[in-house]
N, C-alpha and C positions, 0 to 999 in steps of 0.2 A: 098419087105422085108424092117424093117423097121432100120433105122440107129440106130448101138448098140454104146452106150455110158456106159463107165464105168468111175461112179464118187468113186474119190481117197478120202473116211474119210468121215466117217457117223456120225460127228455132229452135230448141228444144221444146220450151213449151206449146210454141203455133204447130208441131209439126206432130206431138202426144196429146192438141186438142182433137186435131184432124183426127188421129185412130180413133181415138174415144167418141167422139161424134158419128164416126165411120158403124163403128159397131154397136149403136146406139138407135142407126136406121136413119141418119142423115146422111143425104147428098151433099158432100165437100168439094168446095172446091180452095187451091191455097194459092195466097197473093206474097210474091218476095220480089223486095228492093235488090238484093245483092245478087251475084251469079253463081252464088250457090249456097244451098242450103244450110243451115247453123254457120256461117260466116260471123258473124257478131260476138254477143256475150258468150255463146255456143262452142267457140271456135277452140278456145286451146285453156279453159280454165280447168282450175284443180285437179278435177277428176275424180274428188274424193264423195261418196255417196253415204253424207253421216246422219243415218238416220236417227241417231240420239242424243247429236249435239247441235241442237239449232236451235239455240240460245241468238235473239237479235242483240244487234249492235248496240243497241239505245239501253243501260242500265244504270244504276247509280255508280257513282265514281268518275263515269267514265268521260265527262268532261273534263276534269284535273288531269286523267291518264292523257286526253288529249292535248293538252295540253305542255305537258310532259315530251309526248313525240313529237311536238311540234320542234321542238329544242333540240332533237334527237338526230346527228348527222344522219344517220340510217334508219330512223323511227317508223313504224308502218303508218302513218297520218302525213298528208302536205294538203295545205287549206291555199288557195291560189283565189280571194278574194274577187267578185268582180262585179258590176253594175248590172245584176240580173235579179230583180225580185226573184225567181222562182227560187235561186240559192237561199236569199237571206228568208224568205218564209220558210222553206223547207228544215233550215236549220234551227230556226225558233221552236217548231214542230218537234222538232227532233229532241232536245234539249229537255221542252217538256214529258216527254216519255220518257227521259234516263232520271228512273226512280224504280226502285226493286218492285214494286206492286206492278207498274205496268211491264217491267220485263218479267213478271212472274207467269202475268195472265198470258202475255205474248208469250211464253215459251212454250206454255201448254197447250195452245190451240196452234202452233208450229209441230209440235211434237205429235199431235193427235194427226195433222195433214202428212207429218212425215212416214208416219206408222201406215196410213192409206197408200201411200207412193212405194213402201215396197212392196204390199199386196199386190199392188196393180202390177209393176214393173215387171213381177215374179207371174204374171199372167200373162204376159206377153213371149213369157220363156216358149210355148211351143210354135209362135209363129217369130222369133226369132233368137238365133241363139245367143246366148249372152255373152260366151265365151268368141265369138266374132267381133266384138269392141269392148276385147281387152279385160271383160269382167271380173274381179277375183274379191274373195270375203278373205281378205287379210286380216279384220281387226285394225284398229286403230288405237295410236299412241300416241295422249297426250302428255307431252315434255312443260313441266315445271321446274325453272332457276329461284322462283322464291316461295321458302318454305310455309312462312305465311298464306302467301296466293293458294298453295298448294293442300295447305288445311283448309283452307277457304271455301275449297272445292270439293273437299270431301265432305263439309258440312251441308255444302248445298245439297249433295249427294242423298246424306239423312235426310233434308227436309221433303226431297222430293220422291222419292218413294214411302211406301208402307211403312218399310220395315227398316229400323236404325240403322246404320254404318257400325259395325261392329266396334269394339273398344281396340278392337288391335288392328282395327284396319292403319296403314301402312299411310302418318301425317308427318313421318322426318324421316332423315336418312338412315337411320338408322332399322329402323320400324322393318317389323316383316311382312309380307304380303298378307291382304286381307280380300275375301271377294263379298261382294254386296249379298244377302241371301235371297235373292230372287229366284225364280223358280227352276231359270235358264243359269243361271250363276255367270251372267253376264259380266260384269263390270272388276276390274282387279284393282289394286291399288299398290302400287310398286316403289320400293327404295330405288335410289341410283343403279344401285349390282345388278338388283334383278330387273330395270328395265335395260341395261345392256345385256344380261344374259338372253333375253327375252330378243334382242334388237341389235347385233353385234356392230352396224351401221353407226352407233349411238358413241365411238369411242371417243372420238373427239369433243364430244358434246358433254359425257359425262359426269367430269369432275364441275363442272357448272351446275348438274342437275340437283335437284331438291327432292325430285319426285317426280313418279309418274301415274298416270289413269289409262290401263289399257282394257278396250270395247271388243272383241271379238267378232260382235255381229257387223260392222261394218265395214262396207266395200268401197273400191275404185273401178273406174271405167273411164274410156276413150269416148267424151260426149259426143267431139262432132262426128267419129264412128258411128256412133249410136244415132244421130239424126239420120247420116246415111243408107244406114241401117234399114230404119224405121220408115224413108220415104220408098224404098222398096217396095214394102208390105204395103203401106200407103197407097202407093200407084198399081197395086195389082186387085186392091180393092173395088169391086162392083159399081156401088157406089161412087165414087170417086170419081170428080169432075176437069179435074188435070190441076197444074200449078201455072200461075201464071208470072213470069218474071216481070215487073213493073214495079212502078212507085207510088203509092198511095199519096195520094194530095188533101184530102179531105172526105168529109159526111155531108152529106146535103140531103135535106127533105123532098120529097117529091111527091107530088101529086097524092091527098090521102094520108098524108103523112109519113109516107113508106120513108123508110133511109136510101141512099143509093151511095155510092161508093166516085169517087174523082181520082181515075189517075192519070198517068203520063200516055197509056193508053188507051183513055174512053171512060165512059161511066158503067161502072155496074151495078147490078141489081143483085138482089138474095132477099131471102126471109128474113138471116139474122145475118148477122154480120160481128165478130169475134175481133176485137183486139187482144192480138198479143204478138205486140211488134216490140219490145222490149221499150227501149225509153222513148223509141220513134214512136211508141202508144201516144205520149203528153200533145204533142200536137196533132193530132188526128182527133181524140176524145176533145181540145179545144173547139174543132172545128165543130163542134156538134154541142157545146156550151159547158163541156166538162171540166172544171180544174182539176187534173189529179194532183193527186199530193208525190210525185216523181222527183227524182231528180239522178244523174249519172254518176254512180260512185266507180272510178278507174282503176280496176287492177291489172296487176303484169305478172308475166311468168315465165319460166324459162321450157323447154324442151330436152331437155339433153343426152344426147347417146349413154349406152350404159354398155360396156365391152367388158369382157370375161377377165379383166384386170381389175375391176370397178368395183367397190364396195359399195353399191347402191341399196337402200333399205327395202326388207320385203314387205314391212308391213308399213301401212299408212301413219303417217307421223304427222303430228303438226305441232312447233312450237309455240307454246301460249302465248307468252312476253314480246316474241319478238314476232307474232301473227304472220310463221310461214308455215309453209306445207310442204312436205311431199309425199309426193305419190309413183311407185311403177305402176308405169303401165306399158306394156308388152316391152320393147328395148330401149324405154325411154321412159326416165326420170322426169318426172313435170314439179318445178318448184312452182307455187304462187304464195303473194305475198301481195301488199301497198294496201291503202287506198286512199286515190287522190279525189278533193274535190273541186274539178277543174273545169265543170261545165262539160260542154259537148265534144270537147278536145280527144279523140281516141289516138293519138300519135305517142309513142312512145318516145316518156321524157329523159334522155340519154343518162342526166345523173340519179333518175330513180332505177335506170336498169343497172347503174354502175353498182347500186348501192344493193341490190339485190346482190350482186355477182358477188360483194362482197360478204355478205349477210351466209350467201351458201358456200363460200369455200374457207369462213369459219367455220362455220356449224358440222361438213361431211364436206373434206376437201377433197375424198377418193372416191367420193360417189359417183360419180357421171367422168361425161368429159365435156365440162363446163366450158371449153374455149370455142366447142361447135355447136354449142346449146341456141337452137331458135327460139329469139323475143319474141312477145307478144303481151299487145295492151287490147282491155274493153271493157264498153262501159254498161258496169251492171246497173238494170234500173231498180231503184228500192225507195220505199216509202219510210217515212220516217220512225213508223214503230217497228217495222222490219218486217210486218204483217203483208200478208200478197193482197192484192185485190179480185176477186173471184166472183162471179155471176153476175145477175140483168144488171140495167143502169135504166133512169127514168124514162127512156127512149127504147119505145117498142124497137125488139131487132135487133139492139145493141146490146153486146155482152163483153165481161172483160174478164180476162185471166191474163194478170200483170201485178209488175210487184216484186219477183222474190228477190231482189238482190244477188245477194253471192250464193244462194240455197238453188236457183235452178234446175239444176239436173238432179238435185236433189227431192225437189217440193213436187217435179214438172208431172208424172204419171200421175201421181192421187191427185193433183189439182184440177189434170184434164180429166179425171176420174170423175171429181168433182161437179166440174163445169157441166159435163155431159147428161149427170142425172140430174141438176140443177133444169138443163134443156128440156129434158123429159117431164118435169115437173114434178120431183121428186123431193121430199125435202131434206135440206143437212141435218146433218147433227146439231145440237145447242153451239157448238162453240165454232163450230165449220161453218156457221150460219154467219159467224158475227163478220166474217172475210167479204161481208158482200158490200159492194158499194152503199153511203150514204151521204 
């Protein structure tokens, strides 16, 4: 008989652990709080799939820049202070990991899991189509206003691959285009001209630019598509033991040690049992004596129609300075942008969406049509080196894939990738190894 596993939270990641375990040769079965699946952090975020830039949060500087936005009528930071250790730990945590050495090491074993997440993703292409949530490899453009920042970035660029950044790679506005010489000839480096020739979306934004880094290999998608997607295949799977709508309450030991599950309806049993209920993990993993290192970072986004009037951008764009994004995806613009640290608060804060609203009819006033654009707030969970948390915990049965913050729908295939041969007893790589709990 085959080992039953029941994964805790059927978002993107609970719902890409389930296939991976599914295919793996476990019986799944999936447990969800909400009334419908990817409801959550799931639900309406970026959309943007960057396999090359997932660089964490936590680097040097980036207190002072916090700093900085805090001041900032429209800043992407708001800090809402409150009488909760887990904030003020988490942030000490935090603090100590913005130093270039640990955002170096983190970006490399982010980048190595990212690299797994589209092999895997791109494997799932014959049992479901991509092109059905939205999928499309635009490339991505990053928009730099300061020409410093902007060198800055193409240094990092040399340091991080083999092979140097060319001498004419493209660090002021003036500068002609340069491509990294990689093998794919991936990465560009753009004056002002040529990332609006590139990007004709970009005209208002323009005369502010410094520069641009455009990716080619990077896509966009309709996540909570893609969960709906995904629980299709899911549920037509053999294995597969149904989904249960409920609420997990806790972990309790039982008899032998085994774990058993507490919720709103009944106890249940499994071999292992999988959190990845997004920051609903931290209290669940307490019940069972875990402190994860969590906490809820809040962002918001807009949706907005895009009509045959609209200068909506094709390619995936994200403002560096001002940490917005956007993304098409099928007739709808998805701006995302903020993050609050406001506790468990998921209600959208009226003057951070104002400030949004403003933020995108500077930046592409003709892009959408911003006046029927659907809000949307949620709270990503993310640990404080930006690092996920992925495989066993000291509790036979218990396993976590939790963690990625705003990388999600990004991280979520190679991680369930991960999780799953981890199940098997398979081992990671050196640096995939180091994502596991300790």
């Amino acid at each position: 008989m085959a080992t039953r596993v029941t994964v805790i939270g059927a978002g993107v990641v609970g719902l890409t652990s389930a296939w991976w375990l599914l295919q793996a040769g476990f019986r799944v079965r999936l447990l969800e709080r909400a009334a419908e699946p990817g409801e959550g952090a799931s639900y309406a975020n970026g959309g943007q799939l960057s396999y090359h830039y997932v660089s964490p949060l936590a680097d040097a500087g980036v207190p002072l820049k916090a700093l900085r936005w805090l001041m900032q009528r429209d800043g992407p930071l708001r800090f809402h202070p409150q009488a909760d250790p887990q904030q003020w730990r988490w942030l000490l945590q935090f603090l100590r990991h913005c130093n270039s050495t640990d955002n170096a090491r983190s970006s490399a074993i982010l980048l190595e899991l990212a690299q797994l997440s589209r092999q895997s993703l791109a494997s799932l292409e014959p049992q479901l189509s991509l092109h059905s949530i939205g999928w499309r490899q635009p490339g991505k453009l990053l928009l730099y206003r300061d020409h410093k920042q902007f060198a800055a970035a193409v240094a990092a660029d040399a340091n991080r691959f083999d092979a140097p950044v060319p001498a004419t790679a493209a660090i002021s506005a003036s500068a002609a285009c340069a491509i990294l010489p990689e093998p794919d000839a991936r990465r560009q480096y753009l004056s002002p001209d040529q990332a609006l020739a590139l990007e004709p979306a970009l005209a208002t934004l323009h005369p502010s630019l410094a520069g641009a880094i455009f990716d080619p290999g990077e896509a966009v998608a309709d996540c909570h598509a893609f969960c709906l997607a995904l629980l299709g295949q899911i549920r037509a799977h053999p294995l597969f033991d149904g989904m249960l709508q409920t609420q997990a309450l806790g972990l309790r030991k039982a008899a032998g040690q085994a774990l058993t599950l507490e919720t709103t309806t009944g106890t249940l049993e499994a071999d292992h049992f999988v959190l990845a209920a997004g920051i609903h993990s931290r209290a669940l993993a307490a019940s069972a004596g875990l402190a994860l290192p969590l906490y809820p970072l809040k962002g918001y986004s807009l949706s907005a129609p895009v009509g045959p009037d609209h200068r909506a951008p094709s390619i995936s764009v994200t403002d560096v300075e001002r940490k917005v994004l956007y993304a098409r995806i099928g007739d709808q613009l998805r701006v995302a942008a903020m993050v609050d640290l406001a506790g468990m608060d998921s209600r959208i804060n009226p003057s951070r969406l104002a400030s949004l609203r403003r933020l995108v009819h500077a930046a592409m006033p003709d892009a959408a049509d911003y006046d029927n654009a659907i809000p949307w707030a949620g709270l990503r969970p993310a640990t404080p080196s930006g690092l996920p948390i992925i495989g066993a915990t000291g509790h036979p049965g218990l396993w976590l894939n939790l963690g990625h913050g705003a990388l999600g729908f990004t991280l979520a295939c190679g991680s369930a990738h991960l999780l799953a041969d981890l199940m098997l007893g398979r081992p990671a790589s050196p640096a995939l190894a180091t994502l596991a709990w300790r």
